[in-house]
Backbone as JSON, one array per atom type, in Angstrom:
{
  "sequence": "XXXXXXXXXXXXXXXXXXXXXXXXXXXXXXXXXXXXXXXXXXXXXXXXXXXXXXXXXXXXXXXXXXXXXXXXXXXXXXXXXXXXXXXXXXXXXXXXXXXXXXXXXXXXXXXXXXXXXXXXXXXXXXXXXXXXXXXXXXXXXXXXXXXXXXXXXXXXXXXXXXX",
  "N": [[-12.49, 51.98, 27.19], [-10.94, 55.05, 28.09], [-7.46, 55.53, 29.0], [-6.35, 58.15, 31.11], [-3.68, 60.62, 30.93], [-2.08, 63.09, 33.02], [0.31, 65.94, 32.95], [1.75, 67.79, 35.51], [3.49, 71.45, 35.88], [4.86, 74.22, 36.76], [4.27, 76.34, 35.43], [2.98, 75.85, 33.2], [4.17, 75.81, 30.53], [6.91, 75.12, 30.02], [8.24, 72.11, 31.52], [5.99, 70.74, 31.78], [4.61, 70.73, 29.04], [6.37, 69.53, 27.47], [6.59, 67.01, 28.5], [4.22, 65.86, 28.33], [4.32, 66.16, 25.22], [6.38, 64.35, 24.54], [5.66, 62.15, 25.94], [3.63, 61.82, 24.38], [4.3, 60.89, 21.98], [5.3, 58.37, 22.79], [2.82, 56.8, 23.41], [1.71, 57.09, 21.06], [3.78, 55.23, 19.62], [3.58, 53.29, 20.87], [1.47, 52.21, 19.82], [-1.13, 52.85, 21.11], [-2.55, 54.9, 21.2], [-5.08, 55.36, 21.12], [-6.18, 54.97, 23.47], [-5.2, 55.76, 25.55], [-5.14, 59.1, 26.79], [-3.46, 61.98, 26.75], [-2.39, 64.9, 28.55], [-1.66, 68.17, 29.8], [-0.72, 70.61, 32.31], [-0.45, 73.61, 34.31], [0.36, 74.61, 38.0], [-0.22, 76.52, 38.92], [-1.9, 79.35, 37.0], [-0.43, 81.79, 35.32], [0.2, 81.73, 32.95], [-2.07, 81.09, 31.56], [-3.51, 80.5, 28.5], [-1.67, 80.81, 26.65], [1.03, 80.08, 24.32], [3.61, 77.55, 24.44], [6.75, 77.58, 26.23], [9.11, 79.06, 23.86], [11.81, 78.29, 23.49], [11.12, 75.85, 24.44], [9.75, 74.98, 22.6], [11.3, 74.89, 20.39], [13.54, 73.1, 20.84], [11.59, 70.81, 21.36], [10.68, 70.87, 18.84], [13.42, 70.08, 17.53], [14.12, 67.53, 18.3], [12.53, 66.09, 16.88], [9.41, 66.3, 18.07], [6.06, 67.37, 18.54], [5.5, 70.57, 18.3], [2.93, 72.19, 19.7], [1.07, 73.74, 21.68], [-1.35, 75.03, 24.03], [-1.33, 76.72, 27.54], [-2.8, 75.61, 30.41], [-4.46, 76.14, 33.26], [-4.31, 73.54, 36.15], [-6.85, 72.23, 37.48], [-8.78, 71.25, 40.62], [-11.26, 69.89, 40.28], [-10.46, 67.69, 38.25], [-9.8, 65.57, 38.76], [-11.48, 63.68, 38.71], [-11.71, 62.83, 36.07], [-9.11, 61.54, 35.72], [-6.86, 59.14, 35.28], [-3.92, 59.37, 36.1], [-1.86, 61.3, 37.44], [1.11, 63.12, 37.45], [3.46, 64.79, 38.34], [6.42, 67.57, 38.01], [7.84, 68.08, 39.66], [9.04, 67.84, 43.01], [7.41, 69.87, 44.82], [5.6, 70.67, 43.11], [4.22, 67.89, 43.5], [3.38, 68.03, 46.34], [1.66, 70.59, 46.03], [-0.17, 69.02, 44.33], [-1.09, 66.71, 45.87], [-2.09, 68.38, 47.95], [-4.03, 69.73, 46.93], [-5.92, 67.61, 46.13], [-9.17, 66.4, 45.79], [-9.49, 63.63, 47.95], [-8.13, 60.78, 49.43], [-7.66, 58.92, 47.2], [-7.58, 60.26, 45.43], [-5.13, 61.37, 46.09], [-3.62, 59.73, 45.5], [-3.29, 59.12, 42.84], [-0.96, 60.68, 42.14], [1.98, 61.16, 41.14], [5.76, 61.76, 40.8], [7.8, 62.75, 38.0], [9.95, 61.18, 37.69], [9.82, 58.93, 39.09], [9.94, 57.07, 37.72], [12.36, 56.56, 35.89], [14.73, 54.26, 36.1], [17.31, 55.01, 36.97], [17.1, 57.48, 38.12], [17.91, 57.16, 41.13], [18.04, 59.44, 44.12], [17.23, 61.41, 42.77], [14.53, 63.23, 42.21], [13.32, 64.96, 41.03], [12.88, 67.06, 38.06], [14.54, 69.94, 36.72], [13.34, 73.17, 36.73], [13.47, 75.09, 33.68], [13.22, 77.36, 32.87], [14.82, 80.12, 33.63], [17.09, 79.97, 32.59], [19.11, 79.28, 30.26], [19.07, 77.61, 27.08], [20.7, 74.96, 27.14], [19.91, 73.9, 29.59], [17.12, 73.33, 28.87], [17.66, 71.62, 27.42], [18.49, 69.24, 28.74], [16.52, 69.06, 30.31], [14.56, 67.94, 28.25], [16.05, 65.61, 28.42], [15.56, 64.08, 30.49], [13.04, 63.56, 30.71], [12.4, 62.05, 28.36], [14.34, 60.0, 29.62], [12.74, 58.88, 31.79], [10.45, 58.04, 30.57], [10.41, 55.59, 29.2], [9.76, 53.89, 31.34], [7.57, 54.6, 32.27], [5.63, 54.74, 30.62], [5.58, 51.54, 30.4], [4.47, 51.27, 33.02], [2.18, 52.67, 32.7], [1.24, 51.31, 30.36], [0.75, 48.42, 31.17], [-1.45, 49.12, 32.82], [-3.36, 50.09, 31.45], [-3.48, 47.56, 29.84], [-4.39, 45.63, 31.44], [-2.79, 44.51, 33.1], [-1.37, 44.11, 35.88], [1.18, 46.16, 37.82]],
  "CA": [[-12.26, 52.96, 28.23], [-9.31, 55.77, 27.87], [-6.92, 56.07, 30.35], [-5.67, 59.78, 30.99], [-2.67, 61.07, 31.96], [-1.7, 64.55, 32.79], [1.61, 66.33, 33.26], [1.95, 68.73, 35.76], [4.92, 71.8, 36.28], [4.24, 75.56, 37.76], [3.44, 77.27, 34.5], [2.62, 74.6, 31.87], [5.18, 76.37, 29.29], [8.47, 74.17, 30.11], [8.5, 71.01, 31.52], [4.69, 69.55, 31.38], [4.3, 70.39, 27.84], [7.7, 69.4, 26.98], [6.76, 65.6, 28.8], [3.04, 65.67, 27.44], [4.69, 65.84, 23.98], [7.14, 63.2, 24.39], [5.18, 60.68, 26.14], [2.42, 60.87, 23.59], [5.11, 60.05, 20.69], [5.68, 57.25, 23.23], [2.23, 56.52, 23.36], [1.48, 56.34, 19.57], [4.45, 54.34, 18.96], [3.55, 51.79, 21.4], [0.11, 51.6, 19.47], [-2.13, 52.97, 21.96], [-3.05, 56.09, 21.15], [-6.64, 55.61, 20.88], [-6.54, 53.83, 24.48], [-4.69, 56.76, 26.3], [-5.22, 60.42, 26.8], [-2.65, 62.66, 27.15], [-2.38, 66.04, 28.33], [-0.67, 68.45, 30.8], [-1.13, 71.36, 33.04], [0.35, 73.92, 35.27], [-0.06, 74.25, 38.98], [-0.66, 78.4, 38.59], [-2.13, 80.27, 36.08], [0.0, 83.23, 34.95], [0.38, 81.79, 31.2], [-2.65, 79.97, 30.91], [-3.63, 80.9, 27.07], [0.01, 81.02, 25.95], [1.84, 78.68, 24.3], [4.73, 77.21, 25.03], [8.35, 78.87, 26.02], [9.68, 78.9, 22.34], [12.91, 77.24, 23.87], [10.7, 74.51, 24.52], [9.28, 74.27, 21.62], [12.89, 74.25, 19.43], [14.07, 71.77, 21.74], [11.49, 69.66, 20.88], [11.04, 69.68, 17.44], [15.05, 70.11, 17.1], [13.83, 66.23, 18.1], [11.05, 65.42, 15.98], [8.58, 66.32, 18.83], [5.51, 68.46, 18.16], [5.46, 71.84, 19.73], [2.09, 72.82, 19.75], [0.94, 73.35, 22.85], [-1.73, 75.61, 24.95], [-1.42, 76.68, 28.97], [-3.96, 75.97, 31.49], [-4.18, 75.41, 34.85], [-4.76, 72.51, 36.48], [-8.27, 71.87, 38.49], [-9.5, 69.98, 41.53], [-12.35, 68.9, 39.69], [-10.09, 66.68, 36.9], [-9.19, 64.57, 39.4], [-12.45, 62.1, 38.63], [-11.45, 61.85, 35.23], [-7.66, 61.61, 35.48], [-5.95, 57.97, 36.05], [-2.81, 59.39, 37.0], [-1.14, 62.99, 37.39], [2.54, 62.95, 36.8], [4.14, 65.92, 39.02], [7.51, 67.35, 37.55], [9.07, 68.07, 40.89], [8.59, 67.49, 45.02], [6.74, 70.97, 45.05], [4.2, 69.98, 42.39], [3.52, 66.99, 44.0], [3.13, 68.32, 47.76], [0.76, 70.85, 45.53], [-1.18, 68.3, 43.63], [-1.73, 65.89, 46.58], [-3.18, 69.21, 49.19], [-5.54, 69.98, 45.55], [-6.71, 66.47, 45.94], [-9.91, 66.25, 47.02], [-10.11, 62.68, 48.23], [-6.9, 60.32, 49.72], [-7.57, 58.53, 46.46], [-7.1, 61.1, 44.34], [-4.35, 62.14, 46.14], [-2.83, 58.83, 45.31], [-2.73, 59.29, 41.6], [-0.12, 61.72, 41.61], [3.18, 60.53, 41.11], [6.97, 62.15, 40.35], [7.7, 61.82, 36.32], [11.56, 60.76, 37.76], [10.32, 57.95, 39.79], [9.61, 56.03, 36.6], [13.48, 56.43, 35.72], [15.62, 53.79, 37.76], [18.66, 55.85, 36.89], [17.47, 58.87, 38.59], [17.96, 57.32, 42.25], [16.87, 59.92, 44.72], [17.38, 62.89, 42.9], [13.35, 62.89, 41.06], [12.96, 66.34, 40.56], [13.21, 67.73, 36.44], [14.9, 71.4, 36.98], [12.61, 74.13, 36.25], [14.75, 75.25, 32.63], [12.92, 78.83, 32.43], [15.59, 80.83, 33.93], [18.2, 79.6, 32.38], [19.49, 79.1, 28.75], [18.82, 76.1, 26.18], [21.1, 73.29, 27.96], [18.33, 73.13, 30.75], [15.85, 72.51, 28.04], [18.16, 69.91, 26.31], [18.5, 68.86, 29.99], [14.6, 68.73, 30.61], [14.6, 66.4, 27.16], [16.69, 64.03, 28.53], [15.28, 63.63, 31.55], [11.32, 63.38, 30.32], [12.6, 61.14, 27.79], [14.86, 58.67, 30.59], [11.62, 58.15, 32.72], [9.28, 57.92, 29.14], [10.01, 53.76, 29.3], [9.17, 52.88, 32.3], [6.1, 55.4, 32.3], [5.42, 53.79, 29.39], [5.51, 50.07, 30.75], [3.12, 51.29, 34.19], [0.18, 52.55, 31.67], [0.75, 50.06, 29.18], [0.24, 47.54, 32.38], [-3.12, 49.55, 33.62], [-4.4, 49.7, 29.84], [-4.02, 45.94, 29.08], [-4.92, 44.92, 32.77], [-2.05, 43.8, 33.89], [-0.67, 44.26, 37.35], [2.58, 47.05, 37.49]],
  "C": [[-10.91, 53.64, 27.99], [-8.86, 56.17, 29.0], [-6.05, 57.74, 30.36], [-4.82, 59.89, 32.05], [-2.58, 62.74, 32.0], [-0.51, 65.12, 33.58], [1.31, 67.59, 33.92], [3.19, 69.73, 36.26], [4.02, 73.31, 36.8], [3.47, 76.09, 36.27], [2.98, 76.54, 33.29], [2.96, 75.24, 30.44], [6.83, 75.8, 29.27], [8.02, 73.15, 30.04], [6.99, 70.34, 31.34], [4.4, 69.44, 30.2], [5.68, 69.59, 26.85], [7.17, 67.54, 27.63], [5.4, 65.03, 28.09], [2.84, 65.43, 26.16], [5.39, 64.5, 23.72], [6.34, 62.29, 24.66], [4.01, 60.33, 25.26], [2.69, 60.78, 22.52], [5.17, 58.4, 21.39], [4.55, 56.01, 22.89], [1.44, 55.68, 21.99], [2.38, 55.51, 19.32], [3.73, 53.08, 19.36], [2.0, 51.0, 21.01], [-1.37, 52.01, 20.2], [-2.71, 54.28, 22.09], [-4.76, 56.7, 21.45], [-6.63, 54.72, 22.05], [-5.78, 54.73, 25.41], [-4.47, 58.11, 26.0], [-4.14, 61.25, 27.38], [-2.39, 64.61, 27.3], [-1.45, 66.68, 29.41], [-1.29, 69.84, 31.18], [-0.49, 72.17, 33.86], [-0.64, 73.96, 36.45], [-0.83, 75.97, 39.28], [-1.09, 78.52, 36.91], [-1.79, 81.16, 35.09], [0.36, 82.79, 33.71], [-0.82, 81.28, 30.99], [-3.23, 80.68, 29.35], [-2.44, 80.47, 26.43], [0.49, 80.09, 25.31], [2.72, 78.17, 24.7], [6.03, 78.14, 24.86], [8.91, 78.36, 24.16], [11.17, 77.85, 22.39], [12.3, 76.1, 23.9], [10.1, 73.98, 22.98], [10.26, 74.07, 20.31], [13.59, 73.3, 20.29], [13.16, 70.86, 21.4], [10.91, 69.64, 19.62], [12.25, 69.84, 17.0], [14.75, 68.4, 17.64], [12.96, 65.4, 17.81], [9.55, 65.04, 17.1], [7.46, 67.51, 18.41], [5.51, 69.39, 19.35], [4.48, 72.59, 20.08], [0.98, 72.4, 21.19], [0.02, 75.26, 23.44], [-1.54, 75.69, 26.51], [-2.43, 76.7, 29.75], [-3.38, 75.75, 32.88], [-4.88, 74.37, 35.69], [-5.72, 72.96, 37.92], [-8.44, 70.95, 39.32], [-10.38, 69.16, 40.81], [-12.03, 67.89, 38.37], [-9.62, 66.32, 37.99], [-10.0, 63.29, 39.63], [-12.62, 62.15, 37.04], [-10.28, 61.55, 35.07], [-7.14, 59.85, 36.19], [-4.4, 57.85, 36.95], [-2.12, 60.98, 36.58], [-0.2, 62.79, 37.7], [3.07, 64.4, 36.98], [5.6, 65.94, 38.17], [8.7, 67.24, 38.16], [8.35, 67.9, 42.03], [7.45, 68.36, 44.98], [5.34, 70.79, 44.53], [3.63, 68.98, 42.97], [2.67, 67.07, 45.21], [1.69, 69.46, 47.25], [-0.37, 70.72, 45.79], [-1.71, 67.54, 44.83], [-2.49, 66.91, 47.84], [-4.4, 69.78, 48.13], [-6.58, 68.75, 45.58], [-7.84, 66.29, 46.73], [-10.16, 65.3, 47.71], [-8.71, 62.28, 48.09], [-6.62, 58.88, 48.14], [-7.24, 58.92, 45.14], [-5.53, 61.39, 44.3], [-3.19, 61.01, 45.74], [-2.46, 58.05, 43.71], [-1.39, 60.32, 40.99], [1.54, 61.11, 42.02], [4.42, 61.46, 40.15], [7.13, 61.43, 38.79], [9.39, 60.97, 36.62], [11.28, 59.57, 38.25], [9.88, 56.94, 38.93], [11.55, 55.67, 35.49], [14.39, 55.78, 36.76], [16.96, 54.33, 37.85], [18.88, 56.98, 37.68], [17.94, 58.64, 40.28], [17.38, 58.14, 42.66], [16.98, 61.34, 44.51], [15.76, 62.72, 41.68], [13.03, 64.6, 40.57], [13.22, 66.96, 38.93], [13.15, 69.28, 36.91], [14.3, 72.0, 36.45], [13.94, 74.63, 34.78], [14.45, 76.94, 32.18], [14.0, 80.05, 32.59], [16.66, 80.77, 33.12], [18.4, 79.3, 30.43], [19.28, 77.13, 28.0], [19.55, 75.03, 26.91], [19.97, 73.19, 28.87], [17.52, 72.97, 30.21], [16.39, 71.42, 27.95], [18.27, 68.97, 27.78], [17.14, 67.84, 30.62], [14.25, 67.29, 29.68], [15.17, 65.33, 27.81], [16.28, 63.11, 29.83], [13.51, 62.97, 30.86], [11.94, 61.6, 29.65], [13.01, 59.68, 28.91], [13.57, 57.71, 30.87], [10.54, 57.94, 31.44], [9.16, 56.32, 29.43], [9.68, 53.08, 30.25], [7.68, 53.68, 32.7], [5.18, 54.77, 31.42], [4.87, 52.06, 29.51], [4.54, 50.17, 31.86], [1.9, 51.47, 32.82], [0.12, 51.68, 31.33], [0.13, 48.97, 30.03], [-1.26, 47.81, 32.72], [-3.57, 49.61, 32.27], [-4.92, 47.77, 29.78], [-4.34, 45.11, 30.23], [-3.98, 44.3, 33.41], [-1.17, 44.42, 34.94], [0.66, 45.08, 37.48], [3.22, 45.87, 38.44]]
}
């Protein structure tokens, strides 16, 4: 059985493809590639075709991340094959959980910060579009923080064991 994750941000050209990349270096390292699905999504439309912001995508392979990456927009109806949706900020989440059609659905959707115990109660990853390359390299460091303990929940719901 494959468990799927999916990253969602407003336009799915910054931060979801930018965490969708990282966590599924995370994923292959940790061996499990073929045991978890990874993808990502925005919450609107207005790039879907596109690829990614080009900032995003020299930000991450300026760290040996691939940058190849399409935009869609995320659907009600992937929410009965999705194990867990992985909001990038408050907004996305408040979103994703009024998209949900069912209080079970709506209870797959979880902040990518609150998997970082460093971030305390600031969970939000800053939109980086406006703004110049540090808020990418910014975005990196944040995806990355919360990557190990995102990392340690799946790996838990893959091999059956209890978060």
């Amino acid at each position: 059985m494959t468990y799927r994750v999916c990253f969602v941000c407003t336009g799915n050209i910054c931060r979801s493809p930018m965490a969708e990349s990282v966590f599924r270096a995370r994923i292959a390292e940790a061996g499990l590639a073929d045991r978890v699905e990874v993808d990502s999504a925005g919450t609107g439309g207005w790039h879907e075709g596109d690829g990614a912001d080009p900032r995003t995508v020299r930000v991450l392979q300026g760290h040996g991340y691939d940058g190849d990456h399409t935009a869609r927009q995320f659907q009600a109806s992937w929410f009965d094959r999705l194990d867990l949706v992985i909001a990038l900020d408050a907004g996305h989440l408040k979103a994703l959980r009024r998209l949900a059609p069912t209080e079970e659905d709506a209870r797959k959707v979880r902040l990518l910060r609150s998997y970082d115990p460093d971030a305390a109660d600031d969970l939000d990853v800053p939109d980086p579009y406006y703004g110049g390359m540090d808020g990418f390299e910014e975005c990196l460091e944040m995806v990355e923080a919360a990557g190990k303990g995102l990392l340690a929940a799946v790996r838990d719901e893959v091999e059956g064991t209890p978060a």
